[in-house]
C-alpha positions in Angstrom: 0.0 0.0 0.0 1.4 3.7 -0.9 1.6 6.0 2.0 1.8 9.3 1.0 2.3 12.9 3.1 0.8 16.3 2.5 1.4 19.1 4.6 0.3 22.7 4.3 4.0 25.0 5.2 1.8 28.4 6.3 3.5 30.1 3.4 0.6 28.9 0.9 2.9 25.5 -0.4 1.9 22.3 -0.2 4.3 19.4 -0.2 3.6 16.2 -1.1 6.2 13.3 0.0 6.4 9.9 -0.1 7.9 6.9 -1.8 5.4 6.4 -4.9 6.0 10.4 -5.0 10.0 10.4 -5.4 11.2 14.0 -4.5 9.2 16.1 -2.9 6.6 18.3 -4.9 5.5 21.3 -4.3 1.8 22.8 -4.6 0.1 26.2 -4.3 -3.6 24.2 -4.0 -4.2 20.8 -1.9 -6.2 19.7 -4.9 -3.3 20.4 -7.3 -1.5 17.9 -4.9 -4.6 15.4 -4.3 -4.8 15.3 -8.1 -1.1 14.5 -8.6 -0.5 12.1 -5.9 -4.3 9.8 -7.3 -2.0 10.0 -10.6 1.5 8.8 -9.6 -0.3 6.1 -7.4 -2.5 5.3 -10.9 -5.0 5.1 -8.2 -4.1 2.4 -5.8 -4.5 1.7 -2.3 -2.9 4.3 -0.4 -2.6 5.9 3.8 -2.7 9.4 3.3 -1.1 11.9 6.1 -2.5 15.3 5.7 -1.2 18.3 8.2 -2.4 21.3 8.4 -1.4 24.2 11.4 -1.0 21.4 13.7 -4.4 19.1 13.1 -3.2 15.8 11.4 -5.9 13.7 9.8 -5.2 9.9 8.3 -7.1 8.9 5.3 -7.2 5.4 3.6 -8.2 5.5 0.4 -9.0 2.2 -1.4 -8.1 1.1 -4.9 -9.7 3.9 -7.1 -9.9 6.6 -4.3 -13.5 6.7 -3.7 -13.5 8.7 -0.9 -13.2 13.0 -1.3 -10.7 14.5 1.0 -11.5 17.7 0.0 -13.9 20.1 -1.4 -13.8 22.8 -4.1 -14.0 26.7 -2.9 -17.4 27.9 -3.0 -17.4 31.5 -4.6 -19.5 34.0 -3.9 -22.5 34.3 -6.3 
C-alpha cells in the first residue's frame, strides 16, 4: 500500500512526499497535490497523512480513491 504525506508550510505550499511520490513536490492548491498524488499512485491503495497548522488527519483510500478528501472553494455568487 502507498503511503503518502501532504502538509500545508503556512506560506501557501503544499508538499507532497512519499515513496510512490519520489522528490518532494510542491503545490500552491491541496487539490493540485490530491490530483497529482491519485495519478503517480494510478489510483491504488494508499494511507494518506494530511497536516495542516497542527491538526493531522489519516485517510485510507482504497483502490480507485473513492473517498473525497476535499472540497472545491465555494465562490460568492
Amino acid at each position: 500500500m502507498n503511503r503518502l504525506s501532504i502538509s500545508y508550510d503556512g506560506r501557501g505550499s503544499w508538499r507532497l512526499d512519499g515513496e510512490a511520490v519520489g522528490p518532494t513536490r510542491i503545490f500552491s492548491a491541496l487539490p493540485a497535490a490530491l490530483d497529482d498524488a491519485r495519478e503517480l499512485t494510478n489510483a491504488a491503495e494508499a494511507l494518506i497523512e494530511v497536516r495542516v497548522d497542527g491538526v493531522y488527519a489519516c485517510v485510507h483510500q482504497e483502490q480507485g480513491w473513492p473517498h473525497r478528501i476535499c472540497a472545491p472553494l465555494k465562490t460568492a455568487a
